[in-house]
C-alpha positions as CSV (number, residue, x, y, z in Angstrom):
1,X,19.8,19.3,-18.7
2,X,21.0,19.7,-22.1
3,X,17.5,18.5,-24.5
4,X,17.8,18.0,-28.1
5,X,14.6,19.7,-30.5
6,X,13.9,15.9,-30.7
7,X,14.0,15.2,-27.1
8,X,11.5,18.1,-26.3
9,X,9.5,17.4,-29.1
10,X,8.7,13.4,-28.5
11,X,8.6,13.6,-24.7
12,X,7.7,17.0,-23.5
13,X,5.5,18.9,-25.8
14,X,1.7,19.0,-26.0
15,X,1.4,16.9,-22.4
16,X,-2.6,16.6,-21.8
17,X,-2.0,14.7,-18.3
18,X,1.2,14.4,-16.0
19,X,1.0,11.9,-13.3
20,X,3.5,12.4,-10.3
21,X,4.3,8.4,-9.3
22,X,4.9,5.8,-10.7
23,X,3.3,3.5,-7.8
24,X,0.2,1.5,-7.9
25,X,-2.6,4.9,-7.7
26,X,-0.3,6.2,-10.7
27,X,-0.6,4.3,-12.9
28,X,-4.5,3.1,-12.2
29,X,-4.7,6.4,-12.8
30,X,-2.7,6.6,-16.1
31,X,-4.8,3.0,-17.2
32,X,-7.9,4.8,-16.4
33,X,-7.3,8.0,-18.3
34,X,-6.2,6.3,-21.0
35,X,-9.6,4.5,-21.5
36,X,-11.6,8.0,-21.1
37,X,-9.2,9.9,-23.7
38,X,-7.6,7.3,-26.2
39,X,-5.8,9.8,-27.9
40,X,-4.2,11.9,-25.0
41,X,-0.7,12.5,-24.7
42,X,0.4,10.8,-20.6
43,X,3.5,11.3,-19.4
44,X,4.6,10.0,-15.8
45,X,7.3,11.1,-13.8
46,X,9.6,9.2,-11.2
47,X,11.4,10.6,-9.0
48,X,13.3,6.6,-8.5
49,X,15.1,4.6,-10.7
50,X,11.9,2.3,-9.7
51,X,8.7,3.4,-8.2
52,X,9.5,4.5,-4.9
53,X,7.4,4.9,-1.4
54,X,5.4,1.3,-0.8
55,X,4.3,0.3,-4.1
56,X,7.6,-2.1,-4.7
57,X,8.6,-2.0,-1.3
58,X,5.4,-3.5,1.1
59,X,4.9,-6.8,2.5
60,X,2.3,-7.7,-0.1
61,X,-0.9,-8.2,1.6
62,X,-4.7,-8.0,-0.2
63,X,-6.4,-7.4,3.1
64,X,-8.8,-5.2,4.0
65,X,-8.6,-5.0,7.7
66,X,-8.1,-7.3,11.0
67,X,-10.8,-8.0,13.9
68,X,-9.1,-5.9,16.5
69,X,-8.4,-2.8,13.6
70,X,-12.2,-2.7,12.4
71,X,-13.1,-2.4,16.0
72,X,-10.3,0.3,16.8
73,X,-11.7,2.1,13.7
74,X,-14.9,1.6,15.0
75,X,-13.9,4.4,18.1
76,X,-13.2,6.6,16.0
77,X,-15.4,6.5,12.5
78,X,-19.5,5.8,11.9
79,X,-20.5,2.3,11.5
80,X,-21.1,3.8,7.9
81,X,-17.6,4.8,7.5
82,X,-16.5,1.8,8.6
83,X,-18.4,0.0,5.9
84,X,-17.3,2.8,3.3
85,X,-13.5,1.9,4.1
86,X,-13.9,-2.0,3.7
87,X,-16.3,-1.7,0.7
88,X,-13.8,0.4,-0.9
89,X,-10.7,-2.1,0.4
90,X,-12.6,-4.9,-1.3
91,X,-13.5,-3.4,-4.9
92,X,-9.9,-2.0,-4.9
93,X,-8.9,-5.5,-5.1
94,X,-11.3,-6.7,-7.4
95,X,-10.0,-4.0,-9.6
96,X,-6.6,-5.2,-9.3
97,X,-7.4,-8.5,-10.2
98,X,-9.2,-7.6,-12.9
99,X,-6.9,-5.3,-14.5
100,X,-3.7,-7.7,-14.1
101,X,-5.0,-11.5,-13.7
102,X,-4.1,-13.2,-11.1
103,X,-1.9,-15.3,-12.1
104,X,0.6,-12.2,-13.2
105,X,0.4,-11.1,-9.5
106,X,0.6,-14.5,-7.8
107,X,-2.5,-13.6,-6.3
108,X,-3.2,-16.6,-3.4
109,X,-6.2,-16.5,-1.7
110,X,-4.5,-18.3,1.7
111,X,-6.4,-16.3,4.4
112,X,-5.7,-14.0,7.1
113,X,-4.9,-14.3,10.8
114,X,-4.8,-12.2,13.9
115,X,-2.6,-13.3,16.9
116,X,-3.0,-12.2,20.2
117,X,0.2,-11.7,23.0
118,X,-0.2,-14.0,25.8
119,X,0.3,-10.9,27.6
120,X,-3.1,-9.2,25.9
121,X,-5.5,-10.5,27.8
122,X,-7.6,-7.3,27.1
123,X,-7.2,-7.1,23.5
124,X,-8.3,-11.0,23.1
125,X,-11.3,-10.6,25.4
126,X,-12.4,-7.5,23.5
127,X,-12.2,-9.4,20.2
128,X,-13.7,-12.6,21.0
129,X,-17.1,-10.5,22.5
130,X,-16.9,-8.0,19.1
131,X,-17.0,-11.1,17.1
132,X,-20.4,-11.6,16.5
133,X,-21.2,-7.9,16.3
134,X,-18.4,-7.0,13.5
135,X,-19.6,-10.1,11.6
136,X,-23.1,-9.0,11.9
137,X,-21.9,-5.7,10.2
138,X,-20.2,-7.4,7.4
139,X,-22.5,-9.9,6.6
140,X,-24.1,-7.6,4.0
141,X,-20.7,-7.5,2.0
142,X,-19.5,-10.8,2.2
143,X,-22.6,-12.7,2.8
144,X,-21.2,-15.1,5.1
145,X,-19.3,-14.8,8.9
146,X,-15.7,-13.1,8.1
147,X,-14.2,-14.0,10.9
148,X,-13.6,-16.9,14.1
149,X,-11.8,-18.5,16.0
150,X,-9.0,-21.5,15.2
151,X,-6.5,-23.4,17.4
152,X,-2.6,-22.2,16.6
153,X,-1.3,-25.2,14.5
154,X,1.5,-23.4,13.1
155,X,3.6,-23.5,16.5
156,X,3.9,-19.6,17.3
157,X,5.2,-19.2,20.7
158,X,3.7,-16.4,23.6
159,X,0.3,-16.1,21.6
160,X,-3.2,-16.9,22.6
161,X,-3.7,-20.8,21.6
162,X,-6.6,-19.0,19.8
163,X,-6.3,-16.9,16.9
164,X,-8.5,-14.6,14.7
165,X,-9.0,-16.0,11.0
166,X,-11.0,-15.3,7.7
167,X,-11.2,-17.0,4.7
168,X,-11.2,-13.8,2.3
169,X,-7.7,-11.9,2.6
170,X,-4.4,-13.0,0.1
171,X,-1.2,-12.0,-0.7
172,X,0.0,-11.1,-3.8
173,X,3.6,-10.6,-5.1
174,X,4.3,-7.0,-5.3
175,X,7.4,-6.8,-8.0
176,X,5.3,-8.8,-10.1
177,X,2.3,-6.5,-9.8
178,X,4.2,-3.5,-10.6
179,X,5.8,-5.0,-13.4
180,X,2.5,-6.2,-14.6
181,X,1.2,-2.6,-14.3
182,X,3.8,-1.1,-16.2
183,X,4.0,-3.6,-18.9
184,X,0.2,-2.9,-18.7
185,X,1.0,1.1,-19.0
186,X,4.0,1.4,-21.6
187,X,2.3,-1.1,-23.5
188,X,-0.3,1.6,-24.2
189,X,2.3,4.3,-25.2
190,X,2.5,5.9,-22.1
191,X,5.7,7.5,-21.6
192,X,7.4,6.9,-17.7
193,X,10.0,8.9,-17.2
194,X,12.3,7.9,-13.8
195,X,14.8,9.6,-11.8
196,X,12.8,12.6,-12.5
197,X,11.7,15.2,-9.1
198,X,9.0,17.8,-9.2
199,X,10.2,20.2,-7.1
200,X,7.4,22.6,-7.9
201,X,4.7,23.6,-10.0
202,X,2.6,26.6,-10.7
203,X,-0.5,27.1,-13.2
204,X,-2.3,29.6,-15.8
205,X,-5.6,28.8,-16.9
206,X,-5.0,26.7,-19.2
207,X,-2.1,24.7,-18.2
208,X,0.3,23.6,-15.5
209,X,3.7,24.5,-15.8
210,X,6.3,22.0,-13.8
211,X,9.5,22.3,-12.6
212,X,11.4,19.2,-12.1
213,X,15.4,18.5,-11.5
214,X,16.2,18.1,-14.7
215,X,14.1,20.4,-16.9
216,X,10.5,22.7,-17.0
217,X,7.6,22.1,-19.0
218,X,3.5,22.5,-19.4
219,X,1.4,20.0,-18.9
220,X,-2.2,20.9,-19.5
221,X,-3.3,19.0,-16.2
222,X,-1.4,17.4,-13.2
223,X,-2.2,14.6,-11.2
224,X,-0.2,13.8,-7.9
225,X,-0.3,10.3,-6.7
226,X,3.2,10.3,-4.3
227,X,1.3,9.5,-1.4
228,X,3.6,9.3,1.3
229,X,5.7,12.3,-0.1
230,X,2.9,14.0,-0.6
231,X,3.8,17.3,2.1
232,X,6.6,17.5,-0.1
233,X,4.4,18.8,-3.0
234,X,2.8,21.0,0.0
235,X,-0.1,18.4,0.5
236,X,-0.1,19.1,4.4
237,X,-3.0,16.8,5.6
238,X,-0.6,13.6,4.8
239,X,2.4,12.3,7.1
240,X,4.9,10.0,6.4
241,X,5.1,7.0,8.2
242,X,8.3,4.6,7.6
243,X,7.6,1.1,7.4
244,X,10.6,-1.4,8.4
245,X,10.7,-4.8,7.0
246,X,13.0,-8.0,6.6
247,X,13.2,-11.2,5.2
248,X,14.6,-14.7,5.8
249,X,16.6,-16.8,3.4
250,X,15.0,-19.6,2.5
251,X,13.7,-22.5,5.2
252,X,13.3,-26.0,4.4
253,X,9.6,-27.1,4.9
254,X,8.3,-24.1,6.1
255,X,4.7,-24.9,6.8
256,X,3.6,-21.1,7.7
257,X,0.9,-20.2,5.3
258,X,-1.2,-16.8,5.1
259,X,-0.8,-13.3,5.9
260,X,-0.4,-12.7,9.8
261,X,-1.3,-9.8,12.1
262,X,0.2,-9.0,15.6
263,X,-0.4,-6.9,18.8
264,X,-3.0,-5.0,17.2
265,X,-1.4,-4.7,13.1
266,X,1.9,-3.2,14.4
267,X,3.4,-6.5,13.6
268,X,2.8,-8.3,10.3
269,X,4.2,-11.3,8.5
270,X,3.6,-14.0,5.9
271,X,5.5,-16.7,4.1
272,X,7.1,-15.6,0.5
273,X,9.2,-18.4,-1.6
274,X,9.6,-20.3,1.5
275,X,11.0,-17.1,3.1
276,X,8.5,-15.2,6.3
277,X,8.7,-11.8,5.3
278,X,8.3,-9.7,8.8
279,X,7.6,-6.0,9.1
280,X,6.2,-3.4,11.3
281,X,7.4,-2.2,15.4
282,X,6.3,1.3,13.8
283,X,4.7,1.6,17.8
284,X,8.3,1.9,19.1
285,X,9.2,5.3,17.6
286,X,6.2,6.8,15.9
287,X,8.6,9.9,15.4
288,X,11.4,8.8,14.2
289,X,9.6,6.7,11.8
290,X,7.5,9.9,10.5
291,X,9.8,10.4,8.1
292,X,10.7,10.1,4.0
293,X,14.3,8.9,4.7
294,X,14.8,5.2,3.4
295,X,16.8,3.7,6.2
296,X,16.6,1.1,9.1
297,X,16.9,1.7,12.8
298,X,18.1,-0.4,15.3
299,X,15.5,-0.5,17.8
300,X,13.2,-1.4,15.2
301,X,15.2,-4.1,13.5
302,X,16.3,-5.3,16.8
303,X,12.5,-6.2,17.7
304,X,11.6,-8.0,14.6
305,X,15.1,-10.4,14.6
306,X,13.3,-11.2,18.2
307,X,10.3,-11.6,17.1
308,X,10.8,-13.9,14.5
309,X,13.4,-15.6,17.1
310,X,10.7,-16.2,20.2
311,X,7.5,-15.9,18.8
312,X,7.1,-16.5,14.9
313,X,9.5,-19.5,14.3
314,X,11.0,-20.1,17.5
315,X,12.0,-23.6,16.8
316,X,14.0,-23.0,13.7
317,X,17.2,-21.8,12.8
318,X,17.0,-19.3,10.2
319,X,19.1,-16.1,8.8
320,X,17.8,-13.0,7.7
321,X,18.8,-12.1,3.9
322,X,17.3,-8.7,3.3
323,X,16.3,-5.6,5.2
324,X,14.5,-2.4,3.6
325,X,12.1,0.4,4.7
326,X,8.8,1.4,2.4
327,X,7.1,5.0,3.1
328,X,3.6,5.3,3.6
329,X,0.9,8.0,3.4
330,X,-1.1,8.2,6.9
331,X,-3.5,11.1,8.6
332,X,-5.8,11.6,11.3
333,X,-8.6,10.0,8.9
334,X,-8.1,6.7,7.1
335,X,-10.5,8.0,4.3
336,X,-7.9,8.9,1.0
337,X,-7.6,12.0,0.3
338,X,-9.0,12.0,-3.7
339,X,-9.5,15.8,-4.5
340,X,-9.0,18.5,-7.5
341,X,-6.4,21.6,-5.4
342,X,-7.1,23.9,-8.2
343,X,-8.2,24.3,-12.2
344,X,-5.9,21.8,-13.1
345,X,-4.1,20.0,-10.4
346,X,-5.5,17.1,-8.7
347,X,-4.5,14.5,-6.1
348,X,-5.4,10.6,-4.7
349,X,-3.2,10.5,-1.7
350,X,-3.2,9.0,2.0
351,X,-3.6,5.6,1.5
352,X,-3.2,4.6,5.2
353,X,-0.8,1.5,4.7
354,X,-3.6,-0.1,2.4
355,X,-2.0,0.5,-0.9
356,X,-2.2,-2.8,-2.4
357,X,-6.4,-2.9,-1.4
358,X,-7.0,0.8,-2.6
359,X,-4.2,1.8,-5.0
360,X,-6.0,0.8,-8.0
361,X,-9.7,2.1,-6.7
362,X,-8.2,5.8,-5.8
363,X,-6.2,5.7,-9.5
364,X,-9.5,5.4,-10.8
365,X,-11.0,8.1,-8.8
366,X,-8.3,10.4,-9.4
367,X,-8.4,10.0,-13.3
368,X,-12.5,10.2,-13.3
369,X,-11.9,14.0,-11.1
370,X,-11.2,15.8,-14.5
């Protein structure tokens, strides 16, 4: 790339912190340094035209976890874990909230719903006798039951006439929160630069010096926040995991209201400018779908058009406007990964598909390492 003396001399000289990402853990993290060290020097790069990965591209959920996933998680972490995860879910939206208003995020606070298959009768029993117990373990959070029980008014078809609901999950609108953000961001002289890949990066001890696909340059710290491309920047402990999702032009007097989990989270959906918004059938090809290739499959696509055709609104005629894919950061542990990898290079990665309830929180966390 050809630079002018002025180009170098505005945008890539004397660089106190480089975030990699744009997405919501970013620029938290950006936000956050900026408060500790007014008068640093942050520069972001992005390897999109916008953010990439799940920041602009998930289904928009502030949730912080269904009946049937706490008690899945529940296998495999401490009750403290457990508690650790959902506390941290829950202040992650505060701070998102906080940061942004919620009226610049459309933030609705219309609850959150768990179906069950007619087919699951195992899954439903299981919840329905873990009830009491998971509230139980809550109750110190929330200080009141999370979840119960409700008839299905909303006329799904092959689900339990009983659903899972609580009162405390939302949806927000995800463009408008990352336009808030980097309003939020820029408006603090923080330079973004997009269409911009680090494709490597080595360090002295003083600085960092990165490599990107357009020029090189120090920085004298680094901070990598791509989360699901994270192995790419040889974070091993994170895999990609595709997410698939689609969305309906508009329906006249669509009375679905909330964010909706099916078949234990592998299914999710919610209504969006009188639009449902579906995603997930990850379960079909965990394989295939562990990948950082934006792209839709047919098996996966296949399942949701019938999904939305038998079960969610199986009495209405409807078209499907948009299809996309969003990449996520997953592990064998749901805990992010928030860690300094040497002198001057740190990372907040693995988010686990809970970006929207965590980005902001592991931001923070990431800035307050250095």
């Amino acid at each position: 790339m050809n630079l002018s003396y002025w180009e170098i001399k505005t945008w890539l000289t004397n660089i106190d912190f480089t975030i990699v990402g744009s997405g919501i853990v970013g620029l938290n993290c950006a936000l956050q340094l900026k408060r500790r060290f007014p008068k640093s020097k942050i520069l972001i790069l992005e390897k999109g035209i916008l953010p990439q990965g799940a920041s602009t591209k998930n289904a928009g959920f502030a949730c912080f976890g269904s009946l049937s996933e706490i008690i899945d998680d529940l296998k495999t972490h401490t009750e403290g874990e457990v508690i650790d995860l959902i506390k941290k879910r829950i202040n992650g939206l505060k701070i998102l909230r906080e940061t942004l208003g919620d009226k610049s995020i459309d933030f609705q606070n219309l609850g959150g719903y768990e179906l069950f298959l007619e087919s699951d009768e195992a899954l439903y029993d299981l919840c329905k006798c873990k009830k009491e117990e998971i509230n139980k373990l809550l109750f110190p959070i929330f200080k009141s039951e999370v979840f119960n029980f409700k008839l299905n008014n909303f006329g799904f078809k092959g689900i339990k006439p009983n659903y899972s609901f609580n009162s405390f999950e939302g949806q927000i609108d995800t463009g408008k929160m990352i336009e808030a953000l980097l309003n939020k961001v820029q408006s603090l002289g923080i330079k973004i630069l997009n269409n911009t890949t680090v494709e490597a990066f080595s360090e002295d001890a003083k600085s960092v010096k990165v490599k990107t696909n357009h020029f090189d340059f120090n920085s004298k710290k680094l901070f990598i926040a791509t989360n699901g491309f994270a192995k790419q920047l040889n974070i091993s402990s994170v895999k990609p995991a595709r997410a698939q999702i689609l969305i309906t032009k508009p329906i006249n007097n669509l009375k679905i209201k909330g964010t909706f989990h099916l078949d234990e989270g592998y299914y999710y959906f919610r209504n969006i400018d009188n639009r449902i918004l579906l995603g997930g059938a990850r379960n079909l090809d965990f394989k295939t779908e562990e990948t950082t290739e934006f792209a839709q499959t047919e098996i996966i696509q296949n399942k949701l058009k019938e999904l939305l055709k038998t079960t969610i609104l199986p009495n209405e005629n409807f078209e499907i406007e948009k299809r996309w894919s969003g990449i996520m950061g997953v592990g064998k542990q749901k805990k992010a990964i928030v860690k300094q990898l040497t002198n001057n290079v740190f990372c907040g990665v693995r988010l686990g598909g809970m970006g929207i309830a965590i980005g902001s929180l592991v931001g923070r966390e990431l800035a307050d390492l250095t």
